[in-house]
N, C-alpha and C positions, 0 to 999 in steps of 0.2 A: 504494500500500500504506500503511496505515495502522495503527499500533497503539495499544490499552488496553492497560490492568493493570486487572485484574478481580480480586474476590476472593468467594470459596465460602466456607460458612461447613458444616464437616464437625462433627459431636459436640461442638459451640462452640467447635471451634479456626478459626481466620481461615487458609483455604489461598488462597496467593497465585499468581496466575496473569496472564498475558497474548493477549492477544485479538488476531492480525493478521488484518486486515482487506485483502481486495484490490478493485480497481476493480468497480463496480459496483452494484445496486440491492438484489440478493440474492445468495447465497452458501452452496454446500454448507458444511459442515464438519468437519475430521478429530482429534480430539483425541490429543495426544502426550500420553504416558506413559514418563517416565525410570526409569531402572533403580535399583538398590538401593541404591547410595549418590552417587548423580548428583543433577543438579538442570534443572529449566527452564533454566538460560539457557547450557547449555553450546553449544561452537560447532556441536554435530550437530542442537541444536533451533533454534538459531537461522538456520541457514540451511535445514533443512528447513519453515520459516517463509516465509524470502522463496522457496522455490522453488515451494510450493503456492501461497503469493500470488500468482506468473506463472500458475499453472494455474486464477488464481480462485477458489482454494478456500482458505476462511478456516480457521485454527488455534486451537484453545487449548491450550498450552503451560504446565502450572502444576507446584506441588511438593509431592510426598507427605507428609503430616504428618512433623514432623522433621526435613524437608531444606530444602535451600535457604532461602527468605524466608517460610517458611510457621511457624503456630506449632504445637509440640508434641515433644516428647521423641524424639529418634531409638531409642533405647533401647525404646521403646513403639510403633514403628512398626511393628506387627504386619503380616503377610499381609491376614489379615479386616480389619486399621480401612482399610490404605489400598486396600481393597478398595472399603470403605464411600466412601473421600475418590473416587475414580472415578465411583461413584455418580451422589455431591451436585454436580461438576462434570457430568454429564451432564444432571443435573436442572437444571443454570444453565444451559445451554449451548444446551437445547432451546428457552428463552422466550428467545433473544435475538430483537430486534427483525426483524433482516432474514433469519436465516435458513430455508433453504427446506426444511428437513426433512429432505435427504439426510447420513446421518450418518456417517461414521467412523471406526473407532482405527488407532494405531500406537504400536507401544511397542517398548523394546527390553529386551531379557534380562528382570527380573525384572518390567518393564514390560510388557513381551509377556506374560508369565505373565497377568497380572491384565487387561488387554486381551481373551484369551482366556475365561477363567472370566466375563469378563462380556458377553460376547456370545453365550456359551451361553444366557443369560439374558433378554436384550433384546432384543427384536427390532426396537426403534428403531435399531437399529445394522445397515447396508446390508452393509458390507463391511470388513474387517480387514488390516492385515499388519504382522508381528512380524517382528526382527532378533535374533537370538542368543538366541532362548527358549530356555529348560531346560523338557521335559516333563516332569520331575519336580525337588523341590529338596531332593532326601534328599544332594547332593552340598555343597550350602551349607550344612546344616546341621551338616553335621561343619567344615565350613571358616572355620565363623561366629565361633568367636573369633579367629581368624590376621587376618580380612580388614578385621572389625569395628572402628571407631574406638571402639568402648561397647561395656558389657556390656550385651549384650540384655538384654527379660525375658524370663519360662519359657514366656508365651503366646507370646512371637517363636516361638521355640523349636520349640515344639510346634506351632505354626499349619504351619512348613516341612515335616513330617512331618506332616500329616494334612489340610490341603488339598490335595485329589487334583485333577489336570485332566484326565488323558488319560480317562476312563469320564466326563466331562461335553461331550466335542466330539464325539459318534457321530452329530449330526442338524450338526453346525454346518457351515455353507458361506461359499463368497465370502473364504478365507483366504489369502491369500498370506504363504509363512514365505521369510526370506534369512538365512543361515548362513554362517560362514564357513567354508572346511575345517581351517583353520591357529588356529581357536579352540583355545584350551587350557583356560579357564574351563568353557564349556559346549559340549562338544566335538558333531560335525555330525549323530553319532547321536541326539539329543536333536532336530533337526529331522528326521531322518526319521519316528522314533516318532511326531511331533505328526503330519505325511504320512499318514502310514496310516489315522490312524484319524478326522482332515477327512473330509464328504463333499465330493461336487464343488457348484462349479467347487470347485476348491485349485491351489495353486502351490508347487514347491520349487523356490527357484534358489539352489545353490552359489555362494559367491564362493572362487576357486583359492587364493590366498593369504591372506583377510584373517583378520585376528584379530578376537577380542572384541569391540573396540571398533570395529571398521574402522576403523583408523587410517590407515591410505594414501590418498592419497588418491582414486586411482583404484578401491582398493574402496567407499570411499563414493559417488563418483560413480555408478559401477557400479548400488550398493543401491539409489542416489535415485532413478534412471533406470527401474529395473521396477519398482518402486513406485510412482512419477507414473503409467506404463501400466497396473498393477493398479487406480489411482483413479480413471484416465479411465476404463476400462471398465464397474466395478462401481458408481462413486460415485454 
């Protein structure tokens, strides 16, 4: 296994990211996508990093304008731009040198959100799976000063309230969602809604106890584990 530091360049902001490489000549790949006020290198990307790198499947791991090592305003870190920052990583990601074409996301909570709205979209993208998506964010939006390190701007605001997802995934397939039940942030109703209305293949798997973040460790194991099986199958 091998890693870079790569960087995207979104609306002229420099988004910073990392490239692990595993054994081999060519190499699928899956781009992670962190949640709303998380970053690349926390310990859930970094070792869902080295665990694709056993399965041969290369990552990029970067951070949404505002966060982490990346430059631009959190405060400005709208729905739509890091919509757009997904994008412009995808558009780097696809001319890498070795890889073979098979592409795909995982993100989690507001990460899964934007994962989703953008594979309604692409259809460079094989196959999907999200951890603690919200089908809608009309519940962040009321919560967004309590949680918020900054004061948004109005387009933040307004973007969580009016970009819709669940009336844009009615043809989308190949998704697998993991939820926890014991989520309090984005509670497990929020993955059934996204269920319904995936066509197949789709997958919902509960996890009994985890929270938001799957902090246990056995629910992360858990997550990791039909995930690696939803990429062996679809990637």
């Amino acid at each position: 296994m091998r890693e870079h530091k790569i960087e995207i360049l979104s609306d002229d902001l420099k988004l910073q990211g990392v490239l692990t490489i595993p054994e081999g000549d060519s190499w699928p790949l899956v781009i992670l996508c962190h949640g709303f006020l998380s970053h690349k290198d926390s310990s859930k990307y970094r070792q869902l990093a080295q665990v694709f790198a056993l399965e041969s499947i290369a990552t990029v791991r970067f951070d949404f304008r505002g966060c982490g090592e990346s430059e631009g305003l959190l405060s400005e870190s709208s729905l739509s731009r890091r919509w757009r920052d997904l994008q412009r990583v995808i558009d780097r990601c696809v001319d890498l040198e070795d890889f073979d074409g098979s592409l795909g996301l995982l993100g989690s909570s507001l990460g899964g959100y934007l994962a989703l709205l953008e594979v309604n979209r692409n259809s460079k993208v094989r196959c999907t799976a999200v951890w603690s998506a919200p089908s809608h964010l009309l519940d962040l939006a009321k919560r967004l000063p309590e949680v918020s390190p900054v004061e948004f701007s109005q387009e933040c605001y307004e973007d969580l309230l009016t970009v819709e997802l669940l009336p844009r995934l009615k043809n989308v397939q190949r998704v697998l969602i993991v939820h926890g039940q014991e989520d309090l942030q984005v509670p497990s109703k929020h993955a059934s809604n996204l269920y319904e209305v995936l066509d197949d293949p789709k997958a919902l798997h509960l996890l009994k106890e985890a929270d938001h973040r799957f902090s246990a460790a056995e629910s992360r194991d858990e997550a990791i584990r039909v995930t690696m099986e939803w990429f062996r199958r679809f990637l």
